[in-house]
N, C-alpha and C positions, 0 to 999 in steps of 0.2 A: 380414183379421180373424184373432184368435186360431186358432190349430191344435188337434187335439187328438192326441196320443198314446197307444200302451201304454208302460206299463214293461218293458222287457224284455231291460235291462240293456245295448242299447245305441242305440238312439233316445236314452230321456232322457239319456245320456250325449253324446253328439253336441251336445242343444242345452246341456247345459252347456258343454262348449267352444266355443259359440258366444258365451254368454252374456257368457265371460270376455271375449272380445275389445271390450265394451262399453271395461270399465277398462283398457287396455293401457297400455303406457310412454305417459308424458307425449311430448307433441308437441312435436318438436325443434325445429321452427320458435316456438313458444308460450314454449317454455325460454330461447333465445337471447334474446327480445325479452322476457322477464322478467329472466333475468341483466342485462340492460342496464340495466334498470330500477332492478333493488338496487343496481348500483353507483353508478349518481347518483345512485342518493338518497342511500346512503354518502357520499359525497364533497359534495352539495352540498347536503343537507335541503331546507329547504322551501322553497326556491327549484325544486328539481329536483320538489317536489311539483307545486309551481303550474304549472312547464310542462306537467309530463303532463297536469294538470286541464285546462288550456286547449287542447291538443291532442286531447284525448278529448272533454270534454265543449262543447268551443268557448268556454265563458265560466268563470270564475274565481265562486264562490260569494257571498252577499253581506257570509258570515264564515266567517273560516277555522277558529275553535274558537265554538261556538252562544254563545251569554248565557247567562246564569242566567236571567234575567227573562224571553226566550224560551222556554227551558222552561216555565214557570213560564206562562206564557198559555197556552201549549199545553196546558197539564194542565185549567185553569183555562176555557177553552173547549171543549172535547173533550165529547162525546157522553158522558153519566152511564150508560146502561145499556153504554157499550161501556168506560170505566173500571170500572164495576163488575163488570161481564166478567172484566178482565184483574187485578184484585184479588182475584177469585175464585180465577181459577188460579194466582196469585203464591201464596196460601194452601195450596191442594193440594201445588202443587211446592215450596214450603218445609216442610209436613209429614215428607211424606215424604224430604225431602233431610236434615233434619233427624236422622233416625234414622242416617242414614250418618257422621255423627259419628267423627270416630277420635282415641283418647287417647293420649299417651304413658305409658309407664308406665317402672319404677323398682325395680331388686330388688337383693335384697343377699344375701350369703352369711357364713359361720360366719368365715370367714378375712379379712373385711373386706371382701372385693371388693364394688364394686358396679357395673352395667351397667345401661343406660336407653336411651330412646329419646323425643326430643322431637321433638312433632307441631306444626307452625304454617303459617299459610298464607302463599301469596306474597305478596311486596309490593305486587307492581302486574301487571293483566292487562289486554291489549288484546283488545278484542270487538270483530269484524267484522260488519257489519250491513248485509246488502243494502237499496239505498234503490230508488228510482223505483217500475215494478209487482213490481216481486221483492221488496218490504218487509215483513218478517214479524214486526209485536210479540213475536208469540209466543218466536221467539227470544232475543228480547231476555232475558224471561223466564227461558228455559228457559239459558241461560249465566250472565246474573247473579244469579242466586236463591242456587246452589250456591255460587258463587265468593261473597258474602258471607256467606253459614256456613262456609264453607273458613275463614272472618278475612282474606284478601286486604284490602290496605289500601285501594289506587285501583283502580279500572276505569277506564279510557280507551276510550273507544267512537270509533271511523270509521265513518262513512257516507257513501255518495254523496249530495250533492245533486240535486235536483229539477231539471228542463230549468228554472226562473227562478231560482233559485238558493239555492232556500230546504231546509230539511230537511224529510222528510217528518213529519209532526205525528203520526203513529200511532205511531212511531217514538220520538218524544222523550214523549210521555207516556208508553208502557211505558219509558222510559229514568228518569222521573222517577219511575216507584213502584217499582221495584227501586232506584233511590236510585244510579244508574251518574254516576259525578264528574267528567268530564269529556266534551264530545263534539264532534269534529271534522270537517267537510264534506269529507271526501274519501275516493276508493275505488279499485279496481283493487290491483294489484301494489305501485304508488308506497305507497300506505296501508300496504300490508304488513309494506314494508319500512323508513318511517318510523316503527312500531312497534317492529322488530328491533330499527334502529341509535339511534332516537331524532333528532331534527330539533331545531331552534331553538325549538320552540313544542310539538311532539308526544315528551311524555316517552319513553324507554324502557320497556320493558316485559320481563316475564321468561316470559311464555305470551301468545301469540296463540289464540283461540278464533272459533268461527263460520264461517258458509258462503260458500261466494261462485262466481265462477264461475271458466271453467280459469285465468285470468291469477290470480286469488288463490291456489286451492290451487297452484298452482305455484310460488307465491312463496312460502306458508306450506312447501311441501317443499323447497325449495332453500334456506331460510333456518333450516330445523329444528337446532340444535345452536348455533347463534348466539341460539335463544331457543324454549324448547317448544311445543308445536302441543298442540290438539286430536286430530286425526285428520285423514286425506287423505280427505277425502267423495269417492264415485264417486256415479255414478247412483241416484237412490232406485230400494225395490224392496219387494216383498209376495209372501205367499207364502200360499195358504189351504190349510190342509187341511179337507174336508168329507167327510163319510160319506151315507149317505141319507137324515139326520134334518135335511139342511142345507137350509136356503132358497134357493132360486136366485138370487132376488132379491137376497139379503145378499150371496152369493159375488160378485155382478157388481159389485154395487155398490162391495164393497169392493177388489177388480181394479181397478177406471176410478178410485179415488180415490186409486192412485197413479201409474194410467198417465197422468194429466191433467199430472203434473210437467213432464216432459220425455220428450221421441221416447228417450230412450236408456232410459228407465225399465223396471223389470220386473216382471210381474205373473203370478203363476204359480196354478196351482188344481192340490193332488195330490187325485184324491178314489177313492174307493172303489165308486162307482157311478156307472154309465155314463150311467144317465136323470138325475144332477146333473148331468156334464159337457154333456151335450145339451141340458139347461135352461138352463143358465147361460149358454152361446152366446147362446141365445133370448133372452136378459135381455138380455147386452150388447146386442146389435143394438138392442133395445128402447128402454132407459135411456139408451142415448149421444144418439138424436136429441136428447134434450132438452138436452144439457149445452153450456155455451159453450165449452168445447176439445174438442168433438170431433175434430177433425181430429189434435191431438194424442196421442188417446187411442189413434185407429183406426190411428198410425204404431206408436205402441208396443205396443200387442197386437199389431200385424200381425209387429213385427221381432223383438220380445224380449220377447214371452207367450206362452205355452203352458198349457194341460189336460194332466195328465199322468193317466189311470187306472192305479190301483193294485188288486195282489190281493188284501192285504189291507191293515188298519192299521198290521203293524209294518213292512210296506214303504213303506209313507209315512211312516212317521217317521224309518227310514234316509234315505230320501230327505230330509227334510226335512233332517237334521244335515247332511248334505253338500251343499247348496245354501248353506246356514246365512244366512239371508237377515234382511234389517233387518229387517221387521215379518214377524213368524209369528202367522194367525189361527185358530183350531180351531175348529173351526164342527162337531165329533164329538156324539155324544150324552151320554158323559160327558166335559166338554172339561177338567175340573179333575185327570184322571188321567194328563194326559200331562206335566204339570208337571214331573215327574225325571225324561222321558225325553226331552226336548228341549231338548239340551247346546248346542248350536249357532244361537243370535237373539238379535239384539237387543233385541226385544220381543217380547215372546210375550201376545197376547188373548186370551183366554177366552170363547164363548161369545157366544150372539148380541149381548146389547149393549157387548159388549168391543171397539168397534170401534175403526179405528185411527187416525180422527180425534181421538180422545177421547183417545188419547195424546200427538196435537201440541200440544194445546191445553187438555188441562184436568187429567187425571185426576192428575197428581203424578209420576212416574215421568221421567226427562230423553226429548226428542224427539230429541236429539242421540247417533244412534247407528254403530254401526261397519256399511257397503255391504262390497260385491262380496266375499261370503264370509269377510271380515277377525273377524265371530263368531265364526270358531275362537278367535281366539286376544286380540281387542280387547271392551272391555269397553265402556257405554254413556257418556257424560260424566255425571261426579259429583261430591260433595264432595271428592273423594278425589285427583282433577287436578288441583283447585289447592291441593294441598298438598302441602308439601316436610318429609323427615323426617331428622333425623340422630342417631346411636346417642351415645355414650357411655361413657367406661370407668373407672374406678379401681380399682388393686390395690394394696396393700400390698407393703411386702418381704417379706416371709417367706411372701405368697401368690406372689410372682413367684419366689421361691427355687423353689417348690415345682413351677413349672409350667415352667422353664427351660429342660431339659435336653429336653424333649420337643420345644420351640420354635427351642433353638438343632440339635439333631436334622433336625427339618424342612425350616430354613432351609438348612443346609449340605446335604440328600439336593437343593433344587433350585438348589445351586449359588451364593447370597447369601450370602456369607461375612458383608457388610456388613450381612444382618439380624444374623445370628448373633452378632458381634460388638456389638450393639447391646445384647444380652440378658448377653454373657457379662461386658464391661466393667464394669457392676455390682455385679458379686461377686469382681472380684479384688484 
């Protein structure tokens, strides 16, 4: 079962470098049998697709890119309150995606010059989409909502097929109301990388987006610069802060709803009072008998959860930056005042019903965010990933007379005669 700790600057420090060792270097053995993978598919598409499918999955799909008209049933018989569900949140999350908006813009100066910046979106992106029980609409969502306000022209969707060969249908109707153009039965590494290099059937792509498991991200990392990523997902992870005005109940509940992920998951509680920490134990124990992963839950608290008591609040919110963790909950008495003090998460909730379910799935905000303390410095997925931007210039002559000598200056202090010369040619 979860631990409890003090702060006392070197425990919690201990199980942070524990914590790290969750995300270490990719697995050399996983790497090797994914490099193998990119290069046959490089070399032999989708031929070298179909072997890995029938090697991994024993059988070959009953199509290798879906129907339209498959779609198109699936939307068409699919459960009305669970479509009207997922158009719900397609609404939220293009709200708010919506505002992220970026323009180019265009100025000019007295001397002619003018400098700019054009904004547009990619061409074409491939989304990753885990199939079987690891199938998440949600995702689907939550990657193509943004990328069609980006203006991205195509999406290409891979998905594993079903053990009878079919796609899963929760799948292709969220694929049908984000309006994703094309969609392919197939997954792992091979998918990956027929996205990278492009296949006889599977277009190329200029960003790969979505989750998947170590054979995928590994592929999307060793294939990064041959075509843009998302981000290297680690282990999901949560992080609550509670004071004494917190409910134990909420604290537990919201711990176990991301230890249920995965055994590697992290679920942390900094709080300020000792009789929360003690409660919230009590809770766990309580709430897991009921849940269908507990066994899950009770690995990942046991290995990578912790209680940590703090002395006061701004020690929990050091602490929190430096953890800097995917979902941050304040569960404080005023939770709307720590807003600009909490430089370091992916998502930060507010507040008892700010919960962090409500960010996978409905509230508008992307669920697709930066693990294993990449918050410093990684931002959440947004409009703003798939899009590419390029600058702009024109001068006159008599503005480039004017700026010359500074430029050909420069250029010869590191050593480029061949810029310098570039600028002085001009005027002789």
């Amino acid at each position: 079962m979860i631990k409890k700790i003090y702060a006392n600057g070197k425990d919690e420090i201990d199980f942070l470098e524990n914590l790290k060792k969750r995300s270490g270097e990719t697995n050399k053995k996983v790497e090797q049998v994914v490099n193998e993978i990119i290069e046959n598919v490089k070399a032999n598409g989708d031929k070298a697709v179909n072997d890995y499918t029938l090697k991994f999955d024993g059988s070959l799909p009953q199509y290798y890119e879906v129907p339209q008209d498959v779609i198109n049933d699936a939307l068409d018989e699919a459960d009305e309150d669970f479509v009207n569900a997922l158009l719900n949140s397609m609404e939220n999350v293009a709200d708010f995606h919506n505002r992220q908006r970026e323009q180019g813009f265009m100025t000019s100066k007295d001397n002619g010059v003018m400098l700019g910046q054009r904004v547009r979106g990619l061409e074409r992106v491939g989304l990753y989409v885990p199939g079987g029980t690891a199938a998440y609409p949600s995702s689907v969502i939550m990657n193509a909502v943004p990328a069609k306000i980006a203006g991205v022209k195509e999406i290409i969707m891979v998905t594993p097929p079903l053990k009878d060969g079919t796609p899963n249908k929760d799948i292709l109707v969220a694929a049908a109301i984000c309006g994703v153009d094309r969609i392919f039965l197939t997954g792992g590494a091979q998918a990956v990388a027929a996205l990278a290099y492009g296949t006889e059937s599977i277009p190329k792509v200029d960003k790969i987006v979505g989750p998947g498991n170590i054979y995928v991200a590994t592929a999307k990392k060793l294939l990064y610069g041959q075509v843009d990523i998302d981000m290297i997902a680690g282990p999901s992870e949560i992080l609550v802060m509670a004071d004494e005005t917190a409910d134990p109940k909420f604290v537990a509940a919201y711990l176990m709803s991301q230890a249920e992920h995965d055994r590697l998951a992290s679920s942390i509680l900094l709080t300020t009072s000792e009789e929360i920490a003690d409660k919230t134990i009590e809770e766990l124990e309580r709430q897991m008998q009921y849940l269908s992963r507990k066994d899950i839950i009770e690995a990942s608290l046991t290995d990578y959860g912790m209680i940590i008591v703090c002395d006061c609040p701004h020690c929990a919110v050091e602490l929190a930056n430096a953890i800097a963790p995917e979902h941050l909950e304040v569960l404080m008495k005023n939770p709307t005042e720590y807003i600009g003090k909490l430089d370091n998460a992916g998502s930060v909730f507010l507040g008892n019903y700010a919960s962090e379910p409500l960010g996978d799935y409905y509230a508008g905000p992307n669920h697709v965010l930066p693990t294993s303390g990449t918050a410093r410095f990684f931002s959440p997925l947004s409009v703003s990933s798939f899009i590419k931007r390029s600058s702009y210039i024109y001068y006159t002559e008599e503005a480039l007379r004017e700026a010359k000598d500074d430029i050909v200056l420069i250029a010869e202090r590191e050593g480029l005669t061949a810029h310098a010369n570039a600028i002085k040619v001009r005027f002789e």
